[in-house]
Structures are given as C-alpha cells and as structure tokens.
MIFI-133094 format. One line per 8 residues: number of its first residue (from 1); for each residue z negated, x, y negated of C-alpha. Coordinates in pm, whole numbers, plus 32768, in hexadecimal, padded with zeros to 4 digits. Each point is the difference from the previous one (the first is absolute). Last residue first. Layout:
REM residues N
NUM> Z X Y | ... .
REM end
This chain:
REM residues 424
424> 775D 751A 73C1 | 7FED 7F7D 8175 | 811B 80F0 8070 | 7F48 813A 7FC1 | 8066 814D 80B0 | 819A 7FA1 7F8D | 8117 8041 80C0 | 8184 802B 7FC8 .
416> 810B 805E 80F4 | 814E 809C 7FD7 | 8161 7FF2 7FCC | 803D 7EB6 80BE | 7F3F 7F8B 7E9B | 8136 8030 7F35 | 7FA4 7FA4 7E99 | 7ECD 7FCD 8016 .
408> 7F28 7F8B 7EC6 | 7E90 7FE7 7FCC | 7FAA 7EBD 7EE7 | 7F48 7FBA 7EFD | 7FF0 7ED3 7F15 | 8057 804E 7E7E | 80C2 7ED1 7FCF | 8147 809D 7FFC .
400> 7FAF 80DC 812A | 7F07 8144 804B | 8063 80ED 80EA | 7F2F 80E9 8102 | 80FE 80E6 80F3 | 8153 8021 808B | 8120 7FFC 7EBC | 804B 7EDD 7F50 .
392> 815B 7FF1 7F46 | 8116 7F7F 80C5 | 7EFC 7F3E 80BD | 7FB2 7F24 7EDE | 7EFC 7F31 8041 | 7FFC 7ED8 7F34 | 8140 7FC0 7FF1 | 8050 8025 8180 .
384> 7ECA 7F23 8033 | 80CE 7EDC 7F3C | 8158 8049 80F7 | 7F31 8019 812D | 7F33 7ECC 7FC9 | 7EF7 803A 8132 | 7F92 7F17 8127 | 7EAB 7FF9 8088 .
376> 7FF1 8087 814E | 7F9F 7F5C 813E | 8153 7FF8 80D4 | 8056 7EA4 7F81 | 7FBB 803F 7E97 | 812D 8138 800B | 80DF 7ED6 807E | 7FBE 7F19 7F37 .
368> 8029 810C 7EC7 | 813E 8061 807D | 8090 8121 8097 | 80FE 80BC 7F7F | 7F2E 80A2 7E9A | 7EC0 8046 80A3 | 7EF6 7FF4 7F32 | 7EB4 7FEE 80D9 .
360> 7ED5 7FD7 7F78 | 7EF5 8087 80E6 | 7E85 7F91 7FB8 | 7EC7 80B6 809E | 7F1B 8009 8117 | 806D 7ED3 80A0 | 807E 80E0 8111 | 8117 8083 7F2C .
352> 8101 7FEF 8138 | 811E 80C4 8021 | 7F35 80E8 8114 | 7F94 7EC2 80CF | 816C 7F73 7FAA | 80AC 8136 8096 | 7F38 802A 8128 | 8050 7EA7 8069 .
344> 815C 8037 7FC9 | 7FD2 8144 80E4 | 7F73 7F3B 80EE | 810B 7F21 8069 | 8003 7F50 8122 | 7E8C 7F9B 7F8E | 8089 7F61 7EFC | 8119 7F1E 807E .
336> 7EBB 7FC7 8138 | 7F24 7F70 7EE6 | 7E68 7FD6 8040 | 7FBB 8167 8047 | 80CA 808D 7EDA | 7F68 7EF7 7F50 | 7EC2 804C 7FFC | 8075 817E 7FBE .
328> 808D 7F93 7EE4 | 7EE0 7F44 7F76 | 7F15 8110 801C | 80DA 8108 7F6B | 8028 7EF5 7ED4 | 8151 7F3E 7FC7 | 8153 806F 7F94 | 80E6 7ED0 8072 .
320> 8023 7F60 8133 | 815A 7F5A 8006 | 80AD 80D7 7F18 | 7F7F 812F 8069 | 8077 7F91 815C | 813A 7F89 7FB6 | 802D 8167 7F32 | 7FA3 80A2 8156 .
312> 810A 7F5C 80D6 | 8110 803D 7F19 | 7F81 8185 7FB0 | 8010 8088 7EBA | 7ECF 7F31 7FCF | 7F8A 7F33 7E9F | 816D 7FCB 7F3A | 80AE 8046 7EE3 .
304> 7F27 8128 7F2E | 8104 8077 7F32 | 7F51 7FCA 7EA5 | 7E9D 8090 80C4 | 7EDF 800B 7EF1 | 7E9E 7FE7 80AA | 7ECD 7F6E 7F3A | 7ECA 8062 8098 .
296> 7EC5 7F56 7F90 | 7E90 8056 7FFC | 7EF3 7F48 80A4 | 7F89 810E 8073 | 807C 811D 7F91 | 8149 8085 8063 | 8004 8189 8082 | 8007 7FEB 8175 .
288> 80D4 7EE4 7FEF | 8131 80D6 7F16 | 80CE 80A2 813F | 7FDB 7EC9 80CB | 8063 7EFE 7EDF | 8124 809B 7F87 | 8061 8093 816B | 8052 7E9B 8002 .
280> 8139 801F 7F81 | 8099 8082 8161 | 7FAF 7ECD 80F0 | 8013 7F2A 7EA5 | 814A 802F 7FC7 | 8146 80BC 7F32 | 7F22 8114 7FA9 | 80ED 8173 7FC9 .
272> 810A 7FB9 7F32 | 7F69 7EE0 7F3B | 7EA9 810A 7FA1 | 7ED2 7F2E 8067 | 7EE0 8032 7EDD | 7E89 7FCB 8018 | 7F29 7F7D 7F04 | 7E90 802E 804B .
264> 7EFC 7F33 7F3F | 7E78 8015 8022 | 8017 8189 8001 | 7F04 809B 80F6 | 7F3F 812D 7F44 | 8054 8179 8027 | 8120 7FF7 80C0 | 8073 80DD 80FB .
256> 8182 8014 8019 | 8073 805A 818A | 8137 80A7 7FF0 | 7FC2 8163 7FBB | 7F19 8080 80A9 | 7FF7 7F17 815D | 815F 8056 7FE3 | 7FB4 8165 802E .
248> 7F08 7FDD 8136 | 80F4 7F0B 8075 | 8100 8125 8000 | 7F00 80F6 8087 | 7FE0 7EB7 812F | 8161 7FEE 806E | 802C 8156 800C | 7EF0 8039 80E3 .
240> 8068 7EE2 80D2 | 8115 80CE 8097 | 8189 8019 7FDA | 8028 80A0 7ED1 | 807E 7FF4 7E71 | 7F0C 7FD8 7ED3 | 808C 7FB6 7EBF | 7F04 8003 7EAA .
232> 7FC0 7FA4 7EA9 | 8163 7F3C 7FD4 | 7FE3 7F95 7E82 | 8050 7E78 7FA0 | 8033 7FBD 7E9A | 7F7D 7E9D 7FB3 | 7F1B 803E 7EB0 | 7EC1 8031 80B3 .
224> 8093 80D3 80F7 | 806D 7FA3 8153 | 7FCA 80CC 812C | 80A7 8086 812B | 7F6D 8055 8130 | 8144 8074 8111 | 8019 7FFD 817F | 8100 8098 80B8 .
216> 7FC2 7FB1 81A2 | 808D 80C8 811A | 7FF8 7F18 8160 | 80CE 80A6 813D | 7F8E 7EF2 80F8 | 7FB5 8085 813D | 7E99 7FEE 7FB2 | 7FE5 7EBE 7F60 .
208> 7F2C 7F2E 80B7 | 7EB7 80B2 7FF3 | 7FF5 80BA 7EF6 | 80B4 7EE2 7F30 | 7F2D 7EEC 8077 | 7ED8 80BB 7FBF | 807E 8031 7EB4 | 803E 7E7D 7FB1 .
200> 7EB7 7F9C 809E | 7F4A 80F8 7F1B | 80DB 7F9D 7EBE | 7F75 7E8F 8061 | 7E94 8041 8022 | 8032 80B2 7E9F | 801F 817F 7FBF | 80A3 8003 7EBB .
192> 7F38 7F20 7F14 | 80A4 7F9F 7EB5 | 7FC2 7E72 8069 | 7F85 7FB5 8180 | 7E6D 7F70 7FD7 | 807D 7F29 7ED5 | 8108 7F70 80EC | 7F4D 7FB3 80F9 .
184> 7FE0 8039 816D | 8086 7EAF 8057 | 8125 8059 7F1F | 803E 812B 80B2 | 7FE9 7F7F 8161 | 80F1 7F02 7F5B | 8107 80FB 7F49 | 7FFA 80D5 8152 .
176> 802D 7EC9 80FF | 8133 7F84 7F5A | 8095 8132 7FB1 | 7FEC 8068 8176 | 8074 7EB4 809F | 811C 7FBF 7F18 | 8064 8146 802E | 7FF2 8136 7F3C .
168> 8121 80E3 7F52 | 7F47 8003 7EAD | 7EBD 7FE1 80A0 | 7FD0 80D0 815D | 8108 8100 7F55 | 7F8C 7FC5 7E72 | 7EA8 7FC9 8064 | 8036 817A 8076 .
160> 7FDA 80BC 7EDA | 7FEC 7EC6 7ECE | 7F15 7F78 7F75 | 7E74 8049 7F8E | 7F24 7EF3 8055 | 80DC 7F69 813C | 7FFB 7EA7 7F96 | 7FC8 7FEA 7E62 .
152> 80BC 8147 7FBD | 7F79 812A 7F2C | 8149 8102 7FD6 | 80BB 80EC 80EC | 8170 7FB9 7FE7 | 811C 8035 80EA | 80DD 808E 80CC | 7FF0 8008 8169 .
144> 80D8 8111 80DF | 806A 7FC7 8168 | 8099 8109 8067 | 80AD 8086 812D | 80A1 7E91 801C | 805E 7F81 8171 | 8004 7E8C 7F62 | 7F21 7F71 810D .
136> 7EA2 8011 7F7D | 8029 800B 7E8B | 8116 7EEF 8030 | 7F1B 7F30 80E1 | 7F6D 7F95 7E97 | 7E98 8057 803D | 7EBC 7F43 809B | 7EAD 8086 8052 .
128> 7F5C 7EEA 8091 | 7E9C 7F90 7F74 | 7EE6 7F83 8104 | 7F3C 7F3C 7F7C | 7E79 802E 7F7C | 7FBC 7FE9 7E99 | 7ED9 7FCD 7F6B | 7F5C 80FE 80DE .
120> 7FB2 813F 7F34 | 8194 7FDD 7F85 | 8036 815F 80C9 | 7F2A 7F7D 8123 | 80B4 7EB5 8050 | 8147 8091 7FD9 | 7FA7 8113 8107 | 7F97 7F18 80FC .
112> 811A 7F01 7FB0 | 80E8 8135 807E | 810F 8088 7F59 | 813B 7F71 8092 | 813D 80E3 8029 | 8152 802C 7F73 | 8063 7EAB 7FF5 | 8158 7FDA 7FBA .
104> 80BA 7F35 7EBD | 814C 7F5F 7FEA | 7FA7 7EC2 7F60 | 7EE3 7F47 7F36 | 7FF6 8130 7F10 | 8161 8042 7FC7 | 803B 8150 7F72 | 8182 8024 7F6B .
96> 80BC 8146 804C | 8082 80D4 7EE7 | 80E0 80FB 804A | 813C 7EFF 7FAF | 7F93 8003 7E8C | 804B 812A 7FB5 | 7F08 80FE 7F38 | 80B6 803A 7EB7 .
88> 7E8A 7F4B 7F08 | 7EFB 7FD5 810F | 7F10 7F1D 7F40 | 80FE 7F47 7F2D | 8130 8011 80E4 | 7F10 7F50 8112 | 7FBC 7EF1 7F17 | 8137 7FC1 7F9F .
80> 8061 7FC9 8146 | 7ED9 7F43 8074 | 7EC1 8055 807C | 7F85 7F33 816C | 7EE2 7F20 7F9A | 7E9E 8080 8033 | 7F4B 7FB5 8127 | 7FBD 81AB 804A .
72> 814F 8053 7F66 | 7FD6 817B 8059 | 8155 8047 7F96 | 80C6 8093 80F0 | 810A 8137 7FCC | 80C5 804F 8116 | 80CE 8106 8059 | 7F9B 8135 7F03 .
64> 80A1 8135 80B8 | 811B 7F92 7F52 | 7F95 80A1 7EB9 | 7E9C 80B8 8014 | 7FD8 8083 7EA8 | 8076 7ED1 7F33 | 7FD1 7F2A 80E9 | 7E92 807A 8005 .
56> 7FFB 7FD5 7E69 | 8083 7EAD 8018 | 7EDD 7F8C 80D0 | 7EF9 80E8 7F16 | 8076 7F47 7EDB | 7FD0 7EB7 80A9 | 7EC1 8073 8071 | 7F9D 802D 7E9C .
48> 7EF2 7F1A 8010 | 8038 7F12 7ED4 | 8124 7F36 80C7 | 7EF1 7FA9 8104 | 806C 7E8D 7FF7 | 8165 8082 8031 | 7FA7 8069 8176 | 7F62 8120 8090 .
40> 80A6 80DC 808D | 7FEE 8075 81A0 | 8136 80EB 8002 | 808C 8051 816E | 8085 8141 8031 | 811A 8073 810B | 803F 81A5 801C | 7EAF 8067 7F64 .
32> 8007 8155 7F15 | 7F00 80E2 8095 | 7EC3 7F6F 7FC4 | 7F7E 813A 7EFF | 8159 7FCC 7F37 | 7FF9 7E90 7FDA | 7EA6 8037 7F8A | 8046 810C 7F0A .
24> 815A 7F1F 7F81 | 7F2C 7EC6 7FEC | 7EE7 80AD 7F15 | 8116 808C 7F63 | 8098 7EC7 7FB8 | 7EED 7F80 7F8E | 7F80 80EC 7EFC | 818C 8004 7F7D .
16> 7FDE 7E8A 7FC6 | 7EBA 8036 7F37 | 7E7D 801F 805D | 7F0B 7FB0 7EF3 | 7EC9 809B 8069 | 7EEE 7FD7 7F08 | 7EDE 7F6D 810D | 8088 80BD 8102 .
8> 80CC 801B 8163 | 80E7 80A5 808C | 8012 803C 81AB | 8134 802E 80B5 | 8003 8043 8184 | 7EC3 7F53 8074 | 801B 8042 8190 | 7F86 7F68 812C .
REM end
C-alpha cells in the first residue's frame, strides 16, 4: 500500500502545472497502465477539480484511457453539455453511464457482526459491498478515483472509496449505507473522518478488493470569503493513509467554527450545480450544526425543479415529506414503498429540521404547494433575490435593509459550519 503524491497546507494553492506533475510522477512510479478506468465524480462536484484532473490524465495517458465513469451514485446520468463542461476535449464515447438499480456485482458482504460493533450496536445488518461490474470485469490495470475530500453529511468526510462502493454502488449498498448512517446520526457523522460507515467501507475494500488495481487522487480545496477557491492540498495512493492526511487537511480548512449560533442562515444553490432537493439540501446539513434554536434557514435554489433525482425517490419525498428522525423511522417500519428504499428514508431524516428550527425554501421550479407538502415553508424567490443579493455578499455575518442579521453561504457543498452554542 503506497501514498505516491502527497501536498498539502494551509497556503497551498496548487495550479494546473502542480497537477499535472503530480499525475506525471505517479504515472511514472506505476509504470504507465495499458487500459485505465477513470472513477470522476459527476457535475455536482464541478468545484473539485476532478474534472481538471480527468482531462489532465487524457491528456498524459491518451488511449490508454478506455473508460471514463462517473460515480453517479443516484444521480442522473450528465449530459452532453455537461460532460464538455467538466471534461472540456475528452470524447464523449469514453464515457460510460452508471446505473444504480442495474448492472451492479456484489463484491462481498461484511458481516452484521461487524456492522453492529462499528455503529456501538444501533446498527446491525449485514451491508454488501457492491460496484459497477465494470470495475470488476473490465480487465483495467487501473482503476483510478478522482475526487474531492470535504465534510459530507453520510460518510463524514467524502470521497476515497465511497466513490467506488458509492458512486458506482447498488441499490442494495447505497441503500443500506445512507440508513445505517442516518440511524447513527447525522450530528454524530459531520467533518469526522473515521465514522462507523468509513470503517465498513475500508474493510470492505481490504477485504474485497485485492485483485482490484484501486489508485485514488483526492484534493481539499477551499473557498475564501469572497468566493475564490484555493487547492491546499492533493494526496495520491492506494491506502487509507492517504485518505485520512487528506481528511486531516479538510478537517482544517473546511469546517467554519463559529463563535455564537446565528438565528438566520441564508444558504445559496448555484443553477448549474442544484437542480433538486436530493443535492440542495447540503444547505441544511452543512449549516444544522450552526443554527440556533429556533433559528431559520432560508435556502436560495433558482434551478431547484424537483425533490429526488431519482423517479422512485422524488414519489417518495413527495409522499412522506421531511419529518423528524423519530418519525421516519416509524414509518420506515410501518410503509413497505419506504422501507424498499432506505436511502430515501435516510435522506428525509438528514433533510429534516427536527422541529428545531424553520427552513424557507425558495425554490424557483417548484411551487409553493409543493414545497408546503414536504414540510417546508415556501419562499418568494424573486423578492428574497432582492433582498439578498448574492452577486454581492460574500460568506460570513451580514446585516439587511432592516438591520436584521444574517450568516451567508454561498456554496455550502464547499464546507461545513458549526457553532459550540446552538441555544444562544
């Protein structure tokens, strides 16, 4: 096991040419691979240079690139233009489509036993270790992930091999890792690298994944106040140690400690990158651990046009709503749509505001019925738009026309926010 790059600091700011020696030096201590696989992330990672990094390896690699796959996870396949925005001159026909419900393999099951004593016994299933069959049948001599290290609301800290068991998962393996997770809780997970579900997920790997020739590139990247986004560090390897100095990184420089709890959060949903509420919602997960109580969180998401990127999981958002932990799980065991789909589940337990405080939600495709019916209170887009200009607030303590405060986000995939205080 082998970390084969390693740069990483609080000033860092890596450029182009910093990656593509960092790929060259790698490439160089492999031995150039005859048939590569590229494990991306898709266009709701645009921020994480892994597009950059994709175009670089063609760049450097050629046709030894066959296939590039982006780890989808449940998200929609990307579409042309999408693709030529995040891989500018890669062609299309190397990219292969992940389909979550289809063409998968079990790797292996890790064992309820284990489960049950990495979550200190609130979980105790069995998880299966699920890929695309692509990673294990396409003959590849590397497999190499791309991707971001940053705080994440399942995993803690995402990316490494979440994007293999994850981004090319199956329906049985995502399911079962956003619920365990959920069930664990959410508060418990946030920022934190070595969570019950990052064990299971490296266990997995060492034991499953052998034969599988697995490099990951892993970049912490952090926005500035003002929106400028600096790459503080790139770690390339194969082992968990990688993983976890890139965490230790990230843990640095994307969690924001605040010093009291603001009692109103506005959150902004750039249009090219939110387009629902199954990606939006990292509003409200990456800002919970700082809202006071009974505070409010008002999210701005102009493309936001529906709740799941999946048909069967926006029926079920629609039909249950974002409800309490509790509440959830009661009706997990009461409702056999919802129990068929725990990662639904999981998403309204970690969507939800658990009465603790408000979320206003302006989303400017989906009506205000329709944002009601999932337990939100609906937004004016247009009229919140004037009042908080996102064209001109930068991250951090504002104070509008009528001299309320407010803490701004203006990406809040980027990071994570906490404050020690929540009751004020």
């Amino acid at each position: 096991m082998t970390t084969y790059y390693a740069n990483g600091g609080l000033t860092n700011s890596l450029t182009t040419d910093d990656l593509r020696e960092a790929l060259t030096e790698t490439f160089d201590q492999l031995g150039r691979p005859k048939k590569t696989l590229l494990l991306p992330p898709d266009a709701t990672r645009i921020f994480s240079r892994a597009g950059e990094l994709t175009v670089l390896c063609h760049e450097l690699l050629g046709d030894r690139i066959t296939d590039i796959m982006p780890a989808l996870g449940t998200h929609s396949p990307m579409k042309p233009d999408q693709l030529d925005h995040m891989f500018p001159g890669v062609p299309h026909e190397l990219f292969r489509p992940h389909y979550w419900r289809d063409d998968v393999v079990t790797l292996g099951t890790v064992s309820a036993e284990f489960v049950a004593d990495v979550t200190g016994g609130v979980y105790n299933k069995p998880w299966k270790a699920q890929v695309n069959r692509m990673l294990r049948d396409g003959d590849h001599d590397l497999i190499f992930s791309l991707g971001q290290v940053v705080p994440h609301e399942v995993i803690g800290m995402a990316n490494y091999n979440k994007n293999v068991f994850v981004g090319t998962g199956g329906v049985e393996g995502i399911n079962e890792s956003h619920f365990l997770s959920a069930v664990y809780g959410i508060e418990q997970t946030l920022g934190r690298a070595d969570t019950p579900l990052r064990k299971i997920l490296n266990h997995a790997q060492d034991e499953f994944c052998s034969g599988m020739p697995l490099l990951y590139a892993l970049t912490v990247i952090q926005q500035m106040p003002d929106g400028t986004l600096h790459t503080r560090g790139l770690y390339i390897g194969d082992d968990h140690e990688t993983f976890f100095e890139a965490a230790d990184l990230a843990k640095q420089v994307n969690i924001t400690h605040l010093d009291r709890a603001p009692k109103h959060v506005v959150a902004y949903l750039d249009p090219s990158e939110f387009k629902s509420t199954w990606l939006g919602n990292k509003a409200i997960y990456r800002s919970r651990l700082a809202i006071a109580d009974g505070g409010r969180l008002t999210v701005l998401g102009p493309a936001v046009e529906e709740f799941g990127e999946d048909a069967e999981i926006d029926r079920l958002i629609r039909k249950y709503g974002y409800r309490t932990k509790e509440e959830i799980l009661e009706l997990v065991t009461a409702n056999e749509d919802l129990a068929a789909n725990p990662s639904a589940a999981a998403h309204l337990v970690h969507g939800s505001h658990e009465n603790r405080f408000e979320v206003v939600y302006a989303a400017g495709k989906l009506s205000a019925e329709e944002i009601a019916s999932v337990n939100y209170t609906p937004g004016n887009l247009d009229e919140l738009l004037r009042r908080y200009d996102v064209e001109q607030l930068s991250d951090g303590w504002h104070t509008d026309d009528e001299g309320n405060e407010f803490y701004f986000l203006q990406n809040p995939a980027l990071g994570l926010w906490q404050a020690d205080n929540l009751s004020g």
